[in-house]
N, C-alpha and C positions, 0 to 999 in steps of 0.2 A: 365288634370284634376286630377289624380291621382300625380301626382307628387305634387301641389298646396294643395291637402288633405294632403299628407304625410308631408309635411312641415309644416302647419297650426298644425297639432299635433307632432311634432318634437315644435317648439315655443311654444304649450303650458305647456311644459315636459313632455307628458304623455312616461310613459317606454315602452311601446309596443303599437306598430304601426298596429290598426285595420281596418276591412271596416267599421264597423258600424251597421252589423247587427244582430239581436237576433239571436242566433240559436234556433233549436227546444228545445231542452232541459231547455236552459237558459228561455225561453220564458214562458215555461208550466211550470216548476217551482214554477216563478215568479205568474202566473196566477195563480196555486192552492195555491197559501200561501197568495196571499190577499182574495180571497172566505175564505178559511179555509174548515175545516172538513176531511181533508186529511192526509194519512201516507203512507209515503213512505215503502213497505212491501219488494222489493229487486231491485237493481239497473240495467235499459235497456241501453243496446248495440245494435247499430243499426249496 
């Protein structure tokens, strides 16, 4: 199955080859910037 993914986006040309999943970061991000009201005040490392 994995190999079937990686091919499928290899023929789409994507440049880098992921699983597909949000990270947290990317996720909550995403999530406070369509609410709005929010500022980023300094950047979390986990």
């Amino acid at each position: 199955m994995v190999t079937f993914a990686i091919r499928l986006q290899e023929e789409a040309g994507l440049d880098v080859v992921r699983d597909g999943e949000w990270r947290r970061g990317h996720y909550i991000n995403n999530f406070l910037s369509q609410i709005g009201g929010f500022e980023t005040v300094r950047n979390f490392n986990h």
